[in-house]
PyMOL Python script that loads the backbone (N, CA, C, O; Angstrom):
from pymol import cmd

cmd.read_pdbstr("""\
ATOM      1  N   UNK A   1       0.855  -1.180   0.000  1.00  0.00           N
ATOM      2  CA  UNK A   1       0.000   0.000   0.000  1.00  0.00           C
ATOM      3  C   UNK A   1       0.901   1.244   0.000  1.00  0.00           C
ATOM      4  O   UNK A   1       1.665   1.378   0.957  1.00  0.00           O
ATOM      5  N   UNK A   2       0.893   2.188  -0.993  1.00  0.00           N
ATOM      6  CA  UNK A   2       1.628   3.272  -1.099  1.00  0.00           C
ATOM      7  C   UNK A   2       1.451   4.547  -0.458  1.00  0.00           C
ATOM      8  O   UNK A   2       0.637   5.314  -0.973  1.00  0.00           O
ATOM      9  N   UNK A   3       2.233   5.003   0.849  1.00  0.00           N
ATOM     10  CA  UNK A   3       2.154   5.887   1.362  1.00  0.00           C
ATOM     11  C   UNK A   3       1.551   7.085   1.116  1.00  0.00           C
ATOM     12  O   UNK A   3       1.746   7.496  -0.028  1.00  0.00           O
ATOM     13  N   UNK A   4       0.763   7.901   1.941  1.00  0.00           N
ATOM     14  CA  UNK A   4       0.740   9.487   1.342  1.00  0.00           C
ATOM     15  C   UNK A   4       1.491  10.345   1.485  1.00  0.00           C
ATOM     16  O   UNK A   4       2.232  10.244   2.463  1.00  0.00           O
ATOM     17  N   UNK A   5       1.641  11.570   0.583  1.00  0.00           N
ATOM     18  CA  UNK A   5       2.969  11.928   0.281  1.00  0.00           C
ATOM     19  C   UNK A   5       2.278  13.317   1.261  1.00  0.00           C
ATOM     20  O   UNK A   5       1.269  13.829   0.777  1.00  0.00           O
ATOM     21  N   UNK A   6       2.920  14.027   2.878  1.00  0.00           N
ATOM     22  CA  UNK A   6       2.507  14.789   4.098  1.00  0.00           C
ATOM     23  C   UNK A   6       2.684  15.872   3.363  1.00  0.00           C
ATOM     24  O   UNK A   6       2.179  16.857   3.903  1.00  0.00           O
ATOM     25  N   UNK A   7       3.245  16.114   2.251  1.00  0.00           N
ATOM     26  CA  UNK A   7       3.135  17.932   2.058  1.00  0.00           C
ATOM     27  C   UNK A   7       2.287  17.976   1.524  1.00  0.00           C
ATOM     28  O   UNK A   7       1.709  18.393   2.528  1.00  0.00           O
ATOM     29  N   UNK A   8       1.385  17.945   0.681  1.00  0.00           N
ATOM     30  CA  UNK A   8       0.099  18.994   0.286  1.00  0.00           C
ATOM     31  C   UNK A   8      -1.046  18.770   0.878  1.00  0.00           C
ATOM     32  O   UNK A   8      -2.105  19.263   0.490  1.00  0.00           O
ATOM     33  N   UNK A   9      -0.874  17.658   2.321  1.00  0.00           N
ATOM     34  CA  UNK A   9      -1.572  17.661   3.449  1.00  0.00           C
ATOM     35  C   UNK A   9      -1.474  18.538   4.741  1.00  0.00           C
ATOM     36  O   UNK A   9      -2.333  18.706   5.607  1.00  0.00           O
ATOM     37  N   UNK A  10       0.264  19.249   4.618  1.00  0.00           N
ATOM     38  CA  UNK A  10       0.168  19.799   5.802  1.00  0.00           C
ATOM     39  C   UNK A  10       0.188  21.165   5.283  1.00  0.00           C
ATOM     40  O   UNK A  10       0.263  22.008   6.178  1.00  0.00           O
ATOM     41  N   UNK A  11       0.129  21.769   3.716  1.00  0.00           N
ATOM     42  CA  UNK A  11      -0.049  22.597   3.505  1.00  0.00           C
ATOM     43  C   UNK A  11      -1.450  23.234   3.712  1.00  0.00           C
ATOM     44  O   UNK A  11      -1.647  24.370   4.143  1.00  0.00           O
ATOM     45  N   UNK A  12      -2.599  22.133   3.259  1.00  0.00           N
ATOM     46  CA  UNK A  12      -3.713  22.214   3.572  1.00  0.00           C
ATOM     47  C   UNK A  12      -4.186  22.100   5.087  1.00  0.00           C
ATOM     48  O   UNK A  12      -5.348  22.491   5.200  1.00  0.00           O
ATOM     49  N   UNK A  13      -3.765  21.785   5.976  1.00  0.00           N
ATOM     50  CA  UNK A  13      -3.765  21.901   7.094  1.00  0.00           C
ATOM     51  C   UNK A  13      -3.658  23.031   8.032  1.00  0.00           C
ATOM     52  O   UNK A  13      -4.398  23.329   8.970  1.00  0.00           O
ATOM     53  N   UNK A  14      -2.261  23.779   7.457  1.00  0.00           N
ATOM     54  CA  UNK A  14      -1.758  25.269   7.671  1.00  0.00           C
ATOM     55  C   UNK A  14      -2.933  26.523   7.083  1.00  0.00           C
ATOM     56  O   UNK A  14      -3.422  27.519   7.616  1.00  0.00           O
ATOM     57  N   UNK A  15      -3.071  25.902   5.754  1.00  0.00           N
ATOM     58  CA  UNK A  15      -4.094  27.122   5.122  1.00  0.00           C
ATOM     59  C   UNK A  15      -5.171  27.112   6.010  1.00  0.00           C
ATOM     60  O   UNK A  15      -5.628  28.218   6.299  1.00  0.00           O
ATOM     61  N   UNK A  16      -5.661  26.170   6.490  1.00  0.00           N
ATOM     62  CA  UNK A  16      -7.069  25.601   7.133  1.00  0.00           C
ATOM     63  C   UNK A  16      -6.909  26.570   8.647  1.00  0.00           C
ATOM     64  O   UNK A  16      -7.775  27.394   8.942  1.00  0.00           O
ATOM     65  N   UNK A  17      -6.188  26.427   9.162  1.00  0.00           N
ATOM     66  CA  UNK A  17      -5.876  26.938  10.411  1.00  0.00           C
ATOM     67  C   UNK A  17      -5.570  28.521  10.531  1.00  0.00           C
ATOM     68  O   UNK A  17      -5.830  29.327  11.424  1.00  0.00           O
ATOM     69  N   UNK A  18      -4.810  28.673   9.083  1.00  0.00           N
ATOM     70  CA  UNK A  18      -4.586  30.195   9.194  1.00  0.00           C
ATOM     71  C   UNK A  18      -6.002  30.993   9.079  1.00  0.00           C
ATOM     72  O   UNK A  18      -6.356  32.052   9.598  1.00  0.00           O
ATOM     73  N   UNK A  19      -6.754  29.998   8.113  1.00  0.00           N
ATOM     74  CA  UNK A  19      -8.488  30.690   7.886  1.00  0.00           C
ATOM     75  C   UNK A  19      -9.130  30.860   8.876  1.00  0.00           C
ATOM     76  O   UNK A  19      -9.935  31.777   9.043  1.00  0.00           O
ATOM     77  N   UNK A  20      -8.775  29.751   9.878  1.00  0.00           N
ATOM     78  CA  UNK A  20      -9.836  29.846  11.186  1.00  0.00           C
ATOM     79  C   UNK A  20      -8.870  30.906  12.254  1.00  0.00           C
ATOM     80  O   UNK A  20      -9.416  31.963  12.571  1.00  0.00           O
ATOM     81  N   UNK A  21      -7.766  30.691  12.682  1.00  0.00           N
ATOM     82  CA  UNK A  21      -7.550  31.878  13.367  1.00  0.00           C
ATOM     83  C   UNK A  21      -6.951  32.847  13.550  1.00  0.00           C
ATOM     84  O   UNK A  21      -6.472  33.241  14.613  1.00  0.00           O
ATOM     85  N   UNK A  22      -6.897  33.623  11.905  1.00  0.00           N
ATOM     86  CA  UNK A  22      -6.892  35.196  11.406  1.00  0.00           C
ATOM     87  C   UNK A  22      -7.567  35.893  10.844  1.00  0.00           C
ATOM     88  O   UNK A  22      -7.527  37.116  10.978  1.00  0.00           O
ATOM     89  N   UNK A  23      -8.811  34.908   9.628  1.00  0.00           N
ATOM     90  CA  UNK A  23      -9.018  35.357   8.708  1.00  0.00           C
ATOM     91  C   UNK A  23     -10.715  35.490   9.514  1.00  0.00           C
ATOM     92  O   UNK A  23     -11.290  36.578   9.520  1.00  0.00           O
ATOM     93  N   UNK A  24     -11.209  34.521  10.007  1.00  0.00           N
ATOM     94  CA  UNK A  24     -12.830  34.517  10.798  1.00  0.00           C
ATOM     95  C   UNK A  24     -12.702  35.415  11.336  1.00  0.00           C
ATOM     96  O   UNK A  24     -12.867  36.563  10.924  1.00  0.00           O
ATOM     97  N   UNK A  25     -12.312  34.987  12.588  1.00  0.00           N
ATOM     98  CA  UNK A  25     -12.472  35.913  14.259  1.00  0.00           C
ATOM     99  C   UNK A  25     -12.398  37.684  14.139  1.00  0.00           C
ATOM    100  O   UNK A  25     -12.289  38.499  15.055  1.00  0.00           O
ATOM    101  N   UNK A  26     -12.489  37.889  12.818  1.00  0.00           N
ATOM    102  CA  UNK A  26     -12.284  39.548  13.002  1.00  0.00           C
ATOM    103  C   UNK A  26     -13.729  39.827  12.241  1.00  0.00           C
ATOM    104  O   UNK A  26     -14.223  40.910  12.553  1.00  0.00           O
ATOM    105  N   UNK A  27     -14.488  39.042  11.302  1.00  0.00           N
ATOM    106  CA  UNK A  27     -15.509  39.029  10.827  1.00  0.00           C
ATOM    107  C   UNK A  27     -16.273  38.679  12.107  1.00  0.00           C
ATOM    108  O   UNK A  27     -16.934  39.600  12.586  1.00  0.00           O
ATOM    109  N   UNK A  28     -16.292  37.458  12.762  1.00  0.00           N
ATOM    110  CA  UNK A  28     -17.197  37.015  13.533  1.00  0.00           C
ATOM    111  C   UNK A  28     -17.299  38.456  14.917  1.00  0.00           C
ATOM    112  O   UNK A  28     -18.403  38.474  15.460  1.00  0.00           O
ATOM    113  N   UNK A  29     -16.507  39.311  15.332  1.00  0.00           N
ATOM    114  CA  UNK A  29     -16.352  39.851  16.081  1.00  0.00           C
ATOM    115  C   UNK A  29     -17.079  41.542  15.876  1.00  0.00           C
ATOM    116  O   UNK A  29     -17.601  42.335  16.660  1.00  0.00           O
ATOM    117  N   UNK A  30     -16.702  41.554  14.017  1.00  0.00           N
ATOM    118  CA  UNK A  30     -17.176  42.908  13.850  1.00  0.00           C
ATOM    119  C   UNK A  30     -18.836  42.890  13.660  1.00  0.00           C
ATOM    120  O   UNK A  30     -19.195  43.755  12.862  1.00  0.00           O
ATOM    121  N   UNK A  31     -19.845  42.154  14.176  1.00  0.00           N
ATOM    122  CA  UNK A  31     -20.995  41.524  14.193  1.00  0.00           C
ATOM    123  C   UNK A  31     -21.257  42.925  15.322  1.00  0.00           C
ATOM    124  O   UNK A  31     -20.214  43.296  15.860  1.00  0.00           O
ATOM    125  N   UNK A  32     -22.230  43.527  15.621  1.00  0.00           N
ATOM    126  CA  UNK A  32     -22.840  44.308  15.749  1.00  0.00           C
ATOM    127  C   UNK A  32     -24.360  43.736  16.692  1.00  0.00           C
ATOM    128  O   UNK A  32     -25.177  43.219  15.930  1.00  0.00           O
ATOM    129  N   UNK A  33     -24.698  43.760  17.820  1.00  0.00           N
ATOM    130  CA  UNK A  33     -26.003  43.495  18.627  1.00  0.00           C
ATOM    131  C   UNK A  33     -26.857  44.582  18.138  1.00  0.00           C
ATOM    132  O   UNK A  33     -26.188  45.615  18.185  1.00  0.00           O
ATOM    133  N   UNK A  34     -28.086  44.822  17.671  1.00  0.00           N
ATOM    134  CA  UNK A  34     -29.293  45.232  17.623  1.00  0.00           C
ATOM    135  C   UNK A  34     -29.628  46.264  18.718  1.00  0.00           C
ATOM    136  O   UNK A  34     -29.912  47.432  18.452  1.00  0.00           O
ATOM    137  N   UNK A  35     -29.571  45.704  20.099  1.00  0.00           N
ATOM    138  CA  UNK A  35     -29.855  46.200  21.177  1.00  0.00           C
ATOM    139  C   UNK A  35     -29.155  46.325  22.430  1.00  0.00           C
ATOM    140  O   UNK A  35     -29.246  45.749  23.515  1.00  0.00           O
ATOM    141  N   UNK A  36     -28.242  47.485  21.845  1.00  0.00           N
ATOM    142  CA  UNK A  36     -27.256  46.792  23.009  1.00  0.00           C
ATOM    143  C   UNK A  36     -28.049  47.086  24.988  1.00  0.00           C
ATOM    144  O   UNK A  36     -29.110  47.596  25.349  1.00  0.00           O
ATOM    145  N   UNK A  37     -27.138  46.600  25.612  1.00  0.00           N
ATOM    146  CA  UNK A  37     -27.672  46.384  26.884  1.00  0.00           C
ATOM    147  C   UNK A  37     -27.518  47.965  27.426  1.00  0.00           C
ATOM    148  O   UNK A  37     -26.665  48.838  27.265  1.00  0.00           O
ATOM    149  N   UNK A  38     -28.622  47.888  28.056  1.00  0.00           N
ATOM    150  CA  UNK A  38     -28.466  49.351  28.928  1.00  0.00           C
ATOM    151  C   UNK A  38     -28.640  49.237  30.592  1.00  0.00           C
ATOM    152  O   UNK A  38     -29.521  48.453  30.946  1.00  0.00           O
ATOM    153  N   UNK A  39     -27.779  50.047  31.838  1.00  0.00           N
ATOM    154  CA  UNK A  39     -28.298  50.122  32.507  1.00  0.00           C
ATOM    155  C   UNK A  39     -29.189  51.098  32.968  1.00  0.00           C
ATOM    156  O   UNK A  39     -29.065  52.322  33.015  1.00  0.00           O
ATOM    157  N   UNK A  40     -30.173  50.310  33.323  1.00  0.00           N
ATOM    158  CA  UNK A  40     -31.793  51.355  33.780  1.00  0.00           C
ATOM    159  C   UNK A  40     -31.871  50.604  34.898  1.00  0.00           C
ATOM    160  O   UNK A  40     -32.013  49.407  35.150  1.00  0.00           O
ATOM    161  N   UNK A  41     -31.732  51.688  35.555  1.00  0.00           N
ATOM    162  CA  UNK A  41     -32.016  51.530  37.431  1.00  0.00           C
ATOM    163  C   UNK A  41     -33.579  51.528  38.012  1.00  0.00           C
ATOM    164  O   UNK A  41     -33.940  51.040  39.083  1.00  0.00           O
ATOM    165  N   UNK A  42     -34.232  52.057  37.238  1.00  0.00           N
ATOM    166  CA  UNK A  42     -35.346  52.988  36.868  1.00  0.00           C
ATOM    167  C   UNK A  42     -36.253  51.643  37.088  1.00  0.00           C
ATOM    168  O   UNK A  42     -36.173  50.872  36.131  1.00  0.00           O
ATOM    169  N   UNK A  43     -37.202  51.152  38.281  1.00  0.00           N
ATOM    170  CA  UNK A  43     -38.416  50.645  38.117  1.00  0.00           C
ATOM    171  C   UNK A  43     -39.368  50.022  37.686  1.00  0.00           C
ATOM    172  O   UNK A  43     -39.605  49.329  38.676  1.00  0.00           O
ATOM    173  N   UNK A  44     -40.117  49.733  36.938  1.00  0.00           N
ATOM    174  CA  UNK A  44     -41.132  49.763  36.242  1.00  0.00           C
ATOM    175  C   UNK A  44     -42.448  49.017  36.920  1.00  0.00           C
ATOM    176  O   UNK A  44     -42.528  47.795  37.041  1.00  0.00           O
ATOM    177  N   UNK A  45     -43.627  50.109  37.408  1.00  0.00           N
ATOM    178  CA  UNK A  45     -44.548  49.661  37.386  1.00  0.00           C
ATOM    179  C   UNK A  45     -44.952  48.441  36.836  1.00  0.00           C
ATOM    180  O   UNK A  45     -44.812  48.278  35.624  1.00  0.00           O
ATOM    181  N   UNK A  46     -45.367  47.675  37.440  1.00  0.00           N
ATOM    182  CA  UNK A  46     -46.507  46.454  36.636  1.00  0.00           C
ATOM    183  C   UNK A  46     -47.323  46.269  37.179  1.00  0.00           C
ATOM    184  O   UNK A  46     -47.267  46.501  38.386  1.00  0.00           O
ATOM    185  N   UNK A  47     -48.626  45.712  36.553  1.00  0.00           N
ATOM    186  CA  UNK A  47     -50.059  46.163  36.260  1.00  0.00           C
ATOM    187  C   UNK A  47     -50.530  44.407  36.544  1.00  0.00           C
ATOM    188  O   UNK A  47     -50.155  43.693  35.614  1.00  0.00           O
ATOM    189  N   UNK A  48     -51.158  43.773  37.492  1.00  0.00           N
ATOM    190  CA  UNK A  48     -51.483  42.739  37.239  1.00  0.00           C
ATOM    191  C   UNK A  48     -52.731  42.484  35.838  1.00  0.00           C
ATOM    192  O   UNK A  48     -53.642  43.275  35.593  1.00  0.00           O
ATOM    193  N   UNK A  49     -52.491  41.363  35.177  1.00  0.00           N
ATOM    194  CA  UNK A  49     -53.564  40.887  34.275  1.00  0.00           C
ATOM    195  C   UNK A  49     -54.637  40.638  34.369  1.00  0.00           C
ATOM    196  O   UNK A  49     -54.960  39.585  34.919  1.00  0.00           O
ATOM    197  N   UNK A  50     -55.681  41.600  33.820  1.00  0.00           N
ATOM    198  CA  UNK A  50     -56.606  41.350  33.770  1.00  0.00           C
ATOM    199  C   UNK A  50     -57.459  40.371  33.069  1.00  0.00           C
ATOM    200  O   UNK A  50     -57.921  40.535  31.941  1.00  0.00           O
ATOM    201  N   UNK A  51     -57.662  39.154  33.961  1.00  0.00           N
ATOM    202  CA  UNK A  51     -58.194  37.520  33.387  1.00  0.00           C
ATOM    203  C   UNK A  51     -59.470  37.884  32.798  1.00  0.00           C
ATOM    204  O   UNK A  51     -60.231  38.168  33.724  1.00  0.00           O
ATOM    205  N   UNK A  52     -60.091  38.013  31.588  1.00  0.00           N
ATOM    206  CA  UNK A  52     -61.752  38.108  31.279  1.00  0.00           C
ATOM    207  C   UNK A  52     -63.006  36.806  32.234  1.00  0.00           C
ATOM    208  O   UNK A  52     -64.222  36.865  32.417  1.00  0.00           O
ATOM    209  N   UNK A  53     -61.890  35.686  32.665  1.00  0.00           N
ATOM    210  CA  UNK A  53     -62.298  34.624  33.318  1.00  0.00           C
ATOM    211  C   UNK A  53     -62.264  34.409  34.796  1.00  0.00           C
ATOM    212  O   UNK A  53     -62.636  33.384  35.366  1.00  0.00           O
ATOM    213  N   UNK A  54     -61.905  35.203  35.209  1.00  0.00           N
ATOM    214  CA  UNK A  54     -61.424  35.233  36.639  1.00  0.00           C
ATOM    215  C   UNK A  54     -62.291  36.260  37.181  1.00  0.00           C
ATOM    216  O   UNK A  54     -62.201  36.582  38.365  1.00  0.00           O
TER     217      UNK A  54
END
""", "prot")
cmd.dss("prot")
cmd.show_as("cartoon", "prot")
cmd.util.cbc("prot")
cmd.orient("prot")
């Protein structure tokens, strides 16, 4: 059974790795929340529900 020949496996290996941790993590990071968190100290009334059945 004829061996595999490790370089254009560990080249692909290297490329693979350089993609995941240089080329992602700056995309995955520049991702943006919708809503960001706020602090509100501030209360809020609540109103129990009014059941039509109850």
């Amino acid at each position: 059974m004829p061996q595999l020949n490790p370089a254009p496996w560990f080249a692909i290996l290297l490329f693979a790795w350089l993609v995941f941790l240089i080329v992602i993590p700056p995309k995955v990071l520049a991702h943006t929340f919708p809503n960001e968190p706020t602090l509100n100290t501030e209360k809020t009334k609540t109103e129990p529900w009014n059941w039509p059945w109850h």
